[in-house]
C-alpha positions in Angstrom: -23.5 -16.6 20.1 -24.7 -18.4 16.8 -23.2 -17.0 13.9 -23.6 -18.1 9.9 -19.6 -18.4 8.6 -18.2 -18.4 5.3 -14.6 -20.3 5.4 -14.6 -20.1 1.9 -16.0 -18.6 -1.4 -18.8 -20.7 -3.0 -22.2 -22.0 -3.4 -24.3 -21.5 -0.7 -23.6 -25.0 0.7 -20.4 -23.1 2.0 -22.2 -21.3 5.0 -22.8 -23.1 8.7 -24.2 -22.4 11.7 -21.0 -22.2 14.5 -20.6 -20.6 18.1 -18.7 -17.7 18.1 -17.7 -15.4 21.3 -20.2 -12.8 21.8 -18.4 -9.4 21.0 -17.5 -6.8 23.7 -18.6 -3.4 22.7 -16.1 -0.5 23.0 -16.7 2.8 24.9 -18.0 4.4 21.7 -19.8 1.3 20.7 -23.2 -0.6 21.2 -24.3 -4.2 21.1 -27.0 -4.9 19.5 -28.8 -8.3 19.8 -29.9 -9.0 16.4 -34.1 -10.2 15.8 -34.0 -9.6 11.9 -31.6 -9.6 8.9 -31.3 -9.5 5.3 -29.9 -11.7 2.5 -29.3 -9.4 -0.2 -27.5 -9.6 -3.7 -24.5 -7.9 -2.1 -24.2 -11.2 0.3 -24.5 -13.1 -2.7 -22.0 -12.1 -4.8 -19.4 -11.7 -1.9 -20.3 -15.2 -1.0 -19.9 -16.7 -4.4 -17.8 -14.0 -6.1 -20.0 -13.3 -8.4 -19.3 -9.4 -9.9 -19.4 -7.5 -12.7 -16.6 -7.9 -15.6 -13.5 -5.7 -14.3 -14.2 -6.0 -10.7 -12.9 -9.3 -9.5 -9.8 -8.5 -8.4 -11.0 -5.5 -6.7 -13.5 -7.6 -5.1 -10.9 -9.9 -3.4 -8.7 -7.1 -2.5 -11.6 -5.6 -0.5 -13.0 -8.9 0.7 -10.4 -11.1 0.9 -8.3 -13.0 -1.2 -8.0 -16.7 -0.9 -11.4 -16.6 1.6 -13.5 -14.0 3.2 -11.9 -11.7 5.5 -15.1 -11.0 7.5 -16.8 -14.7 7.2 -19.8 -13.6 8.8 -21.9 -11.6 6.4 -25.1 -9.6 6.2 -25.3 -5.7 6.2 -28.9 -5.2 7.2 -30.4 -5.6 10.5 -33.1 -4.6 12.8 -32.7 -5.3 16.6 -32.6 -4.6 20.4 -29.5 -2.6 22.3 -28.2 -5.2 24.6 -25.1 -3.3 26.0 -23.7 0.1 26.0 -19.8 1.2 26.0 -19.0 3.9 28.5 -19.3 6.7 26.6 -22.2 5.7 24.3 -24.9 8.6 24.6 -27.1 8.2 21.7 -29.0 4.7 22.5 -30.0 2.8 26.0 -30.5 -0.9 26.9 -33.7 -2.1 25.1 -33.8 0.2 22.6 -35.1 -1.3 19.5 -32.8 -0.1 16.4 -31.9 -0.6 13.0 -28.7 -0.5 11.1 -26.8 -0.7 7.8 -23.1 -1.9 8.4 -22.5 -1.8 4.7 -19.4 -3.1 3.9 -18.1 -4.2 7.8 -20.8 -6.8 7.3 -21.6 -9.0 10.1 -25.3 -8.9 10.4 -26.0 -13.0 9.7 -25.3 -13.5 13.3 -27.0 -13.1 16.9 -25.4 -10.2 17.9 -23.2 -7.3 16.1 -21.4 -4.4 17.6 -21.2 -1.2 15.6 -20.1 2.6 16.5 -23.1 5.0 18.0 -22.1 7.3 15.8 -22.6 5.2 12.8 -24.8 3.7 10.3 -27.7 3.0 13.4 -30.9 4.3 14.0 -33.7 4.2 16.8 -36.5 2.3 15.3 -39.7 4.0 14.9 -42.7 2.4 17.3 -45.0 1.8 14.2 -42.3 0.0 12.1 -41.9 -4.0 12.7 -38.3 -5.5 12.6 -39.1 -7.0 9.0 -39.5 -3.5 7.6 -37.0 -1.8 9.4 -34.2 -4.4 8.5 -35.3 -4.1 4.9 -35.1 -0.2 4.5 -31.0 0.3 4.1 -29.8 -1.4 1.3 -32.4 -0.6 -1.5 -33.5 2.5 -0.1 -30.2 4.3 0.3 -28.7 3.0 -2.9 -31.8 4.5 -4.6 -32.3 7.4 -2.5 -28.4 8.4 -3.7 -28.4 7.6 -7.3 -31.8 9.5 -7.7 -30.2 12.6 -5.3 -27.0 12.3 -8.2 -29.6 12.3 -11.0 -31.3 15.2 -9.5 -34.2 13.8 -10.7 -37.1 17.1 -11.3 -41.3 16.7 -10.9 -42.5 15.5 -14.2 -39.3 13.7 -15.8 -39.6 10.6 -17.1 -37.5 7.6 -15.5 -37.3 4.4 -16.2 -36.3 1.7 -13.9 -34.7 -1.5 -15.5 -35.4 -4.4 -12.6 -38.0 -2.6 -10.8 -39.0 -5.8 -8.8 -35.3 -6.0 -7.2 -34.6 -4.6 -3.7 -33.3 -1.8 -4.9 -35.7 -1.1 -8.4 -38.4 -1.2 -6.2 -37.4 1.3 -4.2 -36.7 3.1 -7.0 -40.1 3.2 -8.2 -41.7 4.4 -5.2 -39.0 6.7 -4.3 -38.8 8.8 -8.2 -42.8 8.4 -8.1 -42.8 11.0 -4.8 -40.3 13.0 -6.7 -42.6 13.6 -8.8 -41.1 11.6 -11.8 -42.8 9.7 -14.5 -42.2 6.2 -13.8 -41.9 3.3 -16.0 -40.9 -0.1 -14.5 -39.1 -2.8 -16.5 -39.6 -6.7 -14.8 -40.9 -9.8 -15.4 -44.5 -11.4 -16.3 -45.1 -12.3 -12.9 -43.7 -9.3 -11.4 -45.8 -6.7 -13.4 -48.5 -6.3 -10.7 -46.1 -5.8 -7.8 -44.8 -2.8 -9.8 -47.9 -1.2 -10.9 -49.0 -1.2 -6.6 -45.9 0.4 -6.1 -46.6 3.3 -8.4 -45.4 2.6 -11.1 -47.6 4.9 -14.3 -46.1 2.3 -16.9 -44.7 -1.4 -17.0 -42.9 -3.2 -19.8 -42.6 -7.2 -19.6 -38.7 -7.8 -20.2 -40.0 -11.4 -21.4 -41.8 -10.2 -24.2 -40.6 -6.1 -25.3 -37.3 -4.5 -25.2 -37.6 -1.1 -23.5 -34.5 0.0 -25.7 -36.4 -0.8 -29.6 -39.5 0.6 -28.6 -38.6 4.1 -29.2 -40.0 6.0 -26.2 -37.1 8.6 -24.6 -36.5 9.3 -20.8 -35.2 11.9 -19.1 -33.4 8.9 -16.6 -32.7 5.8 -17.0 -31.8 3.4 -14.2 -30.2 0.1 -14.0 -29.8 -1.9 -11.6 -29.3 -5.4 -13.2 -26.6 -5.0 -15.2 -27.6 -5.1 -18.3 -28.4 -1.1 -20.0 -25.1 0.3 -20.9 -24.9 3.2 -22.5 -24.4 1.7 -25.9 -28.2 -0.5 -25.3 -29.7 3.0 -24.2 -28.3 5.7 -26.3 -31.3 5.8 -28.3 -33.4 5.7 -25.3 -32.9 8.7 -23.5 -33.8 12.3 -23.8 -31.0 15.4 -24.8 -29.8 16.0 -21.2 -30.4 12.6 -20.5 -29.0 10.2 -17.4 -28.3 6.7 -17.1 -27.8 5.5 -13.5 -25.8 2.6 -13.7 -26.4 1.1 -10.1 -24.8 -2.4 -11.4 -22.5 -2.3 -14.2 -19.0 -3.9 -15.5 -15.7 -1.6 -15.0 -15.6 -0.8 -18.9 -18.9 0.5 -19.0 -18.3 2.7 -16.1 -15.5 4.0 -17.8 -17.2 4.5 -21.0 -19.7 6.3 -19.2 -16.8 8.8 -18.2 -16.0 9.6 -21.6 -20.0 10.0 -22.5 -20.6 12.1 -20.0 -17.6 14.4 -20.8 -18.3 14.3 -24.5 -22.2 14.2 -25.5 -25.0 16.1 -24.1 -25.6 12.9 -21.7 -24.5 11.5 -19.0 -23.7 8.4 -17.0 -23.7 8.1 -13.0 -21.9 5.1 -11.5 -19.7 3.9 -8.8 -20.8 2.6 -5.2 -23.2 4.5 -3.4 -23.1 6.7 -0.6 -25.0 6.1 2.4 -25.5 8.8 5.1 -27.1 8.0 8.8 -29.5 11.1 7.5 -30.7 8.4 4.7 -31.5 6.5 7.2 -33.7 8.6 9.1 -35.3 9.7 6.0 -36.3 6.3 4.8 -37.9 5.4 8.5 -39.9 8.4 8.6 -41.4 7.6 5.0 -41.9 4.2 6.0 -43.6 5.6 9.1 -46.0 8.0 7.2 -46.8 5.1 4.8 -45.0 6.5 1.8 -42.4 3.8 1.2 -42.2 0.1 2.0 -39.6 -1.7 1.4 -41.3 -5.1 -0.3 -40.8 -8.4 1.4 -40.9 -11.5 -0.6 -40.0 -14.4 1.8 -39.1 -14.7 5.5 -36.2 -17.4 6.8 -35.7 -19.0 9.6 -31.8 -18.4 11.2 -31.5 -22.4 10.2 -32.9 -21.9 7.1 -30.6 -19.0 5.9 -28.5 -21.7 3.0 -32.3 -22.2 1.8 -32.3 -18.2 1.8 -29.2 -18.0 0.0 -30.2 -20.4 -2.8 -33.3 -18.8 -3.6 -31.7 -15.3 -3.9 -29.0 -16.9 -5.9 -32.4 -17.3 -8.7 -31.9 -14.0 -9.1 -36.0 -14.0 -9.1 -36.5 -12.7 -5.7 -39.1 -9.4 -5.0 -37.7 -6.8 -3.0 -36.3 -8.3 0.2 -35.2 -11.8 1.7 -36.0 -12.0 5.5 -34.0 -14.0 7.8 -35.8 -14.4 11.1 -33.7 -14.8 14.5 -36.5 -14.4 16.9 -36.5 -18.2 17.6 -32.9 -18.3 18.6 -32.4 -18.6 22.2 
């Protein structure tokens, strides 16, 4: 099978295109040949090693130190069942599915096997394989924070990079809470987040959310950006920041706020259940989330891909497309 390798940490530039043996799946385990995948900002920054302040050795530990441990990356993907292990019950030959393999990665290659009994769904008829691979890694990262947050009908949130992968699922997914939803982005993504359902938008080019001295009842973060000290002011008595990107001293400052004031700070990875999954296709189904796809790759085109989420300017979700792969 063709499979995208990383040999080494770096610039995009690092990642070909080799053969690799297609894997054998085991009894509890399913093959799935893969038609669509993701480049997200998780790929990015284990590619180049790019992380938060605090987290670098913790990142190679995980990952690998002197080069990845898993050189194949990609968590998202959206497929067909090409071969069942002996005691797989769940999924048959042909069945179109999606899956999230989170931190096993793997995805940025033909075919991927992965446990029935794991982070893999049956595809609903109506989805195409563009939406479905896009619904796990913004979705359930916002689809936990929000569940932490216990975000109520009628709060107001505020979502600081609402035009990301995961701030815009963020937006749509507070709005059917029921919340209040401001959306912080850039000039040319103001519009996006308005369709989405967003009630307010702030231009990050031109107004500080954080000097403008409107409150919220939750604030979200998912650049990297908001600690607690930026957004004291900012929110509400009883207030939350969701820190779905932040540095290890801010998350541990947040620990102390949240033990010592009347607000509080929610951080640390997120946790994704196959229950999320279901969730996010049936929405997607009944036309109450999409997952927002800004550009679609070619499987020879996925260092292109690469570069242009390394901007740091994409919308939503990168496609990479492996239907042309024989």
């Amino acid at each position: 099978m063709k499979a995208v390798v990383a040999e080494r940490y770096g610039p995009p530039e690092v990642l070909q295109i080799r053969e690799l043996a297609t894997p054998t799946p085991k009894d509890d385990e399913i093959l799935i040949r893969i038609l669509v995948t993701t480049v997200s900002s998780a790929d990015w920054r284990i590619r180049s090693q790019t992380v938060p302040a605090g987290f670098g050795l913790i990142m190679r530990l995980v990952f690998g130190l002197r080069k990845p441990r898993q050189p194949v990356l990609g968590s998202e993907l959206a497929g067909v069942v090409a071969a069942v292990g002996a005691r797989v019950s769940r999924f048959r030959v042909g069945e179109r599915v999606f899956a999230f393999s989170d931190t096993r990665l793997g995805c940025h290659a033909e075919y991927l096997c992965l446990p029935q009994d794991g982070l893999v769904v049956a595809t609903p008829p109506a989805l195409s394989d563009e939406t479905a691979a896009a619904l796990c890694f913004g979705g359930t990262t916002a689809l936990d924070f929000l569940r932490r947050a216990r975000v109520r009908p009628g709060e107001r949130l505020l979502v600081n990079g609402a035009s990301g992968a995961v701030g815009t699922a963020v937006v749509q997914l507070a709005r059917r809470a029921g919340a209040e939803v401001t959306g912080v982005c850039s000039t040319a993504n103001l519009d996006l987040v308005r369709r989405l359902g967003a009630a307010h938008v702030i231009d990050h080019t031109r107004d500080d959310f954080s000097r403008n001295g409107i409150t919220y009842d939750v604030i979200v973060d998912t650049v990297g950006n908001a600690p607690f000290a930026r957004c004291r002011r900012s929110l509400k008595p009883g207030g939350r920041l969701l820190l779905v990107l932040a540095g290890l001293p801010d998350m541990l400052r947040g620990v102390w706020v949240s033990l010592t004031s009347d607000r509080s700070v929610i951080a640390g990875p997120a946790t994704v259940k196959v229950d999320d999954l279901h969730h996010l296709a049936a929405l997607a189904e009944a036309g109450a989330f999409q997952p927002v796809i800004d550009r679609i790759y070619s499987f020879e085109q996925i260092v292109a891909a690469h570069r242009y989420v390394d901007t740091g300017r994409k919308k939503g979700n990168v496609i990479i497309d492996l239907r042309g792969q024989s």
